[in-house]
C-alpha positions in Angstrom: -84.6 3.6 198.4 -82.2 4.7 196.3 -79.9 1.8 194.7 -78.6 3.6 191.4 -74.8 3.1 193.4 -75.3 0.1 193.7 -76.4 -0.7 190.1 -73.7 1.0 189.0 -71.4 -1.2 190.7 -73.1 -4.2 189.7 -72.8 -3.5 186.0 -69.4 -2.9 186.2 -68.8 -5.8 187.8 -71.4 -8.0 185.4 -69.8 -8.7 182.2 -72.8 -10.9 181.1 -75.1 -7.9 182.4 -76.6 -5.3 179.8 -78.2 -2.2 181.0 -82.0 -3.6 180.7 -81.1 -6.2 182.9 -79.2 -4.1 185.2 -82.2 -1.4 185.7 -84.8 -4.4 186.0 -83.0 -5.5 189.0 -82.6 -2.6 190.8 -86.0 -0.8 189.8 -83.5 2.0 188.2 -85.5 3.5 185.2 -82.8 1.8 182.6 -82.2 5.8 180.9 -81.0 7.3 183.9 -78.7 4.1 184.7 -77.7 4.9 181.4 -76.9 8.4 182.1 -75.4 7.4 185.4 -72.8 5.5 183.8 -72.1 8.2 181.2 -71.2 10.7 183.8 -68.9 8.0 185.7 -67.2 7.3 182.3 -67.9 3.9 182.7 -67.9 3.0 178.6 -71.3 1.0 177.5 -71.1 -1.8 175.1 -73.5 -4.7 174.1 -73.2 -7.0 177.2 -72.5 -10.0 174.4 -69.1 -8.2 173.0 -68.2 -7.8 176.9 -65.7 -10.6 176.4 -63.6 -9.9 179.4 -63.9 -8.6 183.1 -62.2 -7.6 186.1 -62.9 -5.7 189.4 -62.5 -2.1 187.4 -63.1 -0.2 191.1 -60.0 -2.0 192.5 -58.2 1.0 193.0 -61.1 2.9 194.2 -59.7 2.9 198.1 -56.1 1.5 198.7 -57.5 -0.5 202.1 -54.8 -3.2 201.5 -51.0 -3.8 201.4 -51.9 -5.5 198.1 -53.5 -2.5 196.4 -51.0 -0.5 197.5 -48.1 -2.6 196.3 -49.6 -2.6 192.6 -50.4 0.7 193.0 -46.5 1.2 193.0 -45.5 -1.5 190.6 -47.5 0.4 188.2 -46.5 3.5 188.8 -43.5 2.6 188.0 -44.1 0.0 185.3 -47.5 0.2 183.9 -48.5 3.4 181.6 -51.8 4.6 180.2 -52.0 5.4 176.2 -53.9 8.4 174.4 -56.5 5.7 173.7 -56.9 5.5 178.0 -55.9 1.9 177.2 -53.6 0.7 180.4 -50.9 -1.9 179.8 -48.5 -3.5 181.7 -45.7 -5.9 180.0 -42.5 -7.7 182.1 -40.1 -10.0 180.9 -41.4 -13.9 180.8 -39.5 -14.6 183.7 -41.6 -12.2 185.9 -45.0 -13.5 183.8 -45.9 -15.2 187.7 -46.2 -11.5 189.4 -49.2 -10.3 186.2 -50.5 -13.4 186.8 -50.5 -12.4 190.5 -51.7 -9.0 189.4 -55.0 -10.2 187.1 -55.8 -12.9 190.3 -56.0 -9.9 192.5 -58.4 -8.4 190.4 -60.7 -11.2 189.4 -60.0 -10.8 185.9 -60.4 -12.7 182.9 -58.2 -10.4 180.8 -55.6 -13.0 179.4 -51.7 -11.9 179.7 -50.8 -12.2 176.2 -46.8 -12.4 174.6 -44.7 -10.0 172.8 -41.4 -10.4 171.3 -39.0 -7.5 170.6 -37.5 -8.0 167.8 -33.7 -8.1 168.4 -31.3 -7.1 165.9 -27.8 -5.2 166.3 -26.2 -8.0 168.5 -29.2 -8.2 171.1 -31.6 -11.0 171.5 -34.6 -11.5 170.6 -36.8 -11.2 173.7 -40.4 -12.5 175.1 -42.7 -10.6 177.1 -45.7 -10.7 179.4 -48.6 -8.1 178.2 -51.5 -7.3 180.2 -53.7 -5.0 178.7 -57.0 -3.6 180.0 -59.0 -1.1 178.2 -61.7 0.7 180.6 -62.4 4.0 181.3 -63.6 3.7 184.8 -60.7 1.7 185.6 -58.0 4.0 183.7 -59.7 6.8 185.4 -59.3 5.3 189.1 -55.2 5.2 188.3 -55.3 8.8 187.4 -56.5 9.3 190.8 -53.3 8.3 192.3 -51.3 10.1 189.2 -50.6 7.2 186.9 -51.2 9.1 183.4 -50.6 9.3 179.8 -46.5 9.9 179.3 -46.2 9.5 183.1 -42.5 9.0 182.7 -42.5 12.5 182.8 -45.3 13.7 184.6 -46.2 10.7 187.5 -46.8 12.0 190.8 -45.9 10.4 194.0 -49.1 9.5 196.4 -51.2 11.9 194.3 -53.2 13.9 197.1 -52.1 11.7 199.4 -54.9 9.0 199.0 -52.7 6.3 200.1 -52.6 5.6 203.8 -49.3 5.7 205.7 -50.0 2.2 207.1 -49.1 0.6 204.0 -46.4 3.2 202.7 -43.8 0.3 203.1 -45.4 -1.8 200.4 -46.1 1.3 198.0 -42.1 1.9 198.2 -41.8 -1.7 197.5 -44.3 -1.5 194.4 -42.1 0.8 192.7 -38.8 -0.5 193.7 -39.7 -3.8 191.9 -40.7 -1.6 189.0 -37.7 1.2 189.0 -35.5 0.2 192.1 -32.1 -1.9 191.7 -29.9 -3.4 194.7 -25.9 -3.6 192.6 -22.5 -2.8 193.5 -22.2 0.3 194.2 -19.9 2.1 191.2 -18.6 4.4 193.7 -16.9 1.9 195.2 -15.8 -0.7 192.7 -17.8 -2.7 194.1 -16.6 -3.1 197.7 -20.0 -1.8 199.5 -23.7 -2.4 197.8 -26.1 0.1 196.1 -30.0 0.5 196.4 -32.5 2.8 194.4 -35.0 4.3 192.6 -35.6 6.5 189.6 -38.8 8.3 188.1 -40.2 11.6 187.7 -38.9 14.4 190.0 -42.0 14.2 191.7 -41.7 10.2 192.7 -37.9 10.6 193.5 -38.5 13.4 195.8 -42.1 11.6 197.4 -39.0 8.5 198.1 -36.9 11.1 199.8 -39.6 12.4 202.0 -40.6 8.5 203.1 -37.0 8.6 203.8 -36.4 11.3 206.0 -39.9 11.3 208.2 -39.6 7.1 208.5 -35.9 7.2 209.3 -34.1 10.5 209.6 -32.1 9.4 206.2 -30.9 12.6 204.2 -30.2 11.6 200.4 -30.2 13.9 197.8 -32.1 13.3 194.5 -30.4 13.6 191.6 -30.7 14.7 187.8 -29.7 13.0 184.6 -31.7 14.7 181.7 -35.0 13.8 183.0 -35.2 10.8 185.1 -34.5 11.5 188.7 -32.4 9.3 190.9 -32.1 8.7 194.8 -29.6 5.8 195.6 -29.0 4.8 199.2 -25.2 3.2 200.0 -24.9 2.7 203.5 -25.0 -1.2 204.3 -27.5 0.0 207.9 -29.4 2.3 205.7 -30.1 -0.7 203.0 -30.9 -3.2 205.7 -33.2 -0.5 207.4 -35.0 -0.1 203.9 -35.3 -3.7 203.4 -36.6 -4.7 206.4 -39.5 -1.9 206.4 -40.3 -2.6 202.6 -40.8 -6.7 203.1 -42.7 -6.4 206.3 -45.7 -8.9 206.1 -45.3 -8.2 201.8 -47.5 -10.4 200.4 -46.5 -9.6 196.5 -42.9 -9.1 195.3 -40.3 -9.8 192.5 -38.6 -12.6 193.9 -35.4 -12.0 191.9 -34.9 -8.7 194.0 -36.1 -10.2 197.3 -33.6 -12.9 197.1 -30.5 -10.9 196.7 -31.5 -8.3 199.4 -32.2 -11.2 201.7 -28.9 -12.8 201.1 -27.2 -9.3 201.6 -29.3 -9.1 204.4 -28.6 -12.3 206.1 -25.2 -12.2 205.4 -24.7 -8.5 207.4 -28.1 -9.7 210.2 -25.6 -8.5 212.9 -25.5 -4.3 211.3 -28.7 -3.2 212.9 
């Protein structure tokens, strides 16, 4: 019987585990577990200097809402360095939705704090970091075209690996990332504004959800090169917000509440 897989799996999920260990347990001679992770990238250190852990094959199937609402939130705000170092960082006040994020994926990884430093009239200003630095798990995100400098080259539902089920909470990953719900400019304010804005690539994936969920037509638009679709209609925006917070089990509450007050204030616009 063949258990390399499952050795595999185990070490990455072991951080007190070293590769003798690991190749005891499942009879795996412990040079060709060795190999085995080498061609996974799965990066090999001295199980005593594995200090932290999470569940790094997460994102190896999106089979949940969950996975596939932090699969959008970090498309939209997460990004991968040269170093294949991910990192994540939010304002303080949104510290509760990493904390969410790191429960989700049983890790010890602690969320650390940042300041900017101000300066030129604006505040000084605390942030949440979470950073994880794995290959296996940086090279799951690629799968679903989170890269390196992925504010210019992020791809919506990369090969379409995310199931249609759970497109609403996807949407609703990257609206809490790079949506906004405002008054709408257009209108000084008299009618309400909802959107997104990425790569070309994202904007246009949002368009497509769009059109096949709802018929909606709305063009994408260009500003240098970060993409925009904005949605105006007060039965277009309840539409949107009732099929992105359906049975949502993770969201920024700061945007949920004011779309649920415009909502229950217009409940009788279907």
């Amino acid at each position: 019987m063949d258990n390399s897989n499952k050795a595999v799996e185990y070490y990455i999920n072991s951080p007190n585990s070293s590769i003798r260990k690991v190749s005891k347990m499942f009879n795996i001679d412990r040079r060709r577990l060795s190999k085995l992770l080498k061609t996974k990238n799965i990066e090999i250190v001295n199980h005593k200097s594995r200090k932290y852990y999470c569940n790094f094959n997460y994102f190896d199937t999106i089979d949940s809402e969950e996975k596939a609402y932090w699969l959008g939130f970090i498309l939209a705000d997460g990004c991968i360095d040269k170093q294949n170092k991910f990192e994540i960082s939010l304002k303080e006040d949104d510290k509760y939705i990493l904390e969410a994020f790191n429960k989700c994926l049983e890790s010890t990884y602690p969320i650390l704090e940042s300041k900017s430093s101000g300066g030129f009239g604006i505040p000084e200003s605390i942030f949440s970091v979470l950073i994880i630095q794995n290959e296996y798990f940086v090279a799951s995100l690629k799968e679903y075209g989170i890269i390196h400098n992925k504010s210019l080259y992020a791809t919506f539902n990369y090969n379409n690996k995310i199931p249609a089920k759970y497109m609403n909470a996807y949407l609703r990953g990257i609206f809490d990332g790079d949506g906004w719900f405002v008054d709408s400019r257009h209108t000084k304010g008299k009618s309400k504004e909802i959107g997104f804005c990425g790569t070309e690539d994202v904007c246009l994936g949002i368009q497509k959800v769009l059109k096949d969920t709802f018929g909606m037509n709305y063009r994408v638009t260009q500003d240098k090169s970060i993409y925009r679709i904005r949605i105006c209609s007060t039965a277009n925006i309840l539409k949107l917000y009732n099929f992105m917070y359906k049975d949502a089990t993770y969201f920024l509450k700061r945007k949920y509440d004011k779309l649920k007050l415009f909502a229950d204030s217009n409940e009788t616009i279907k």
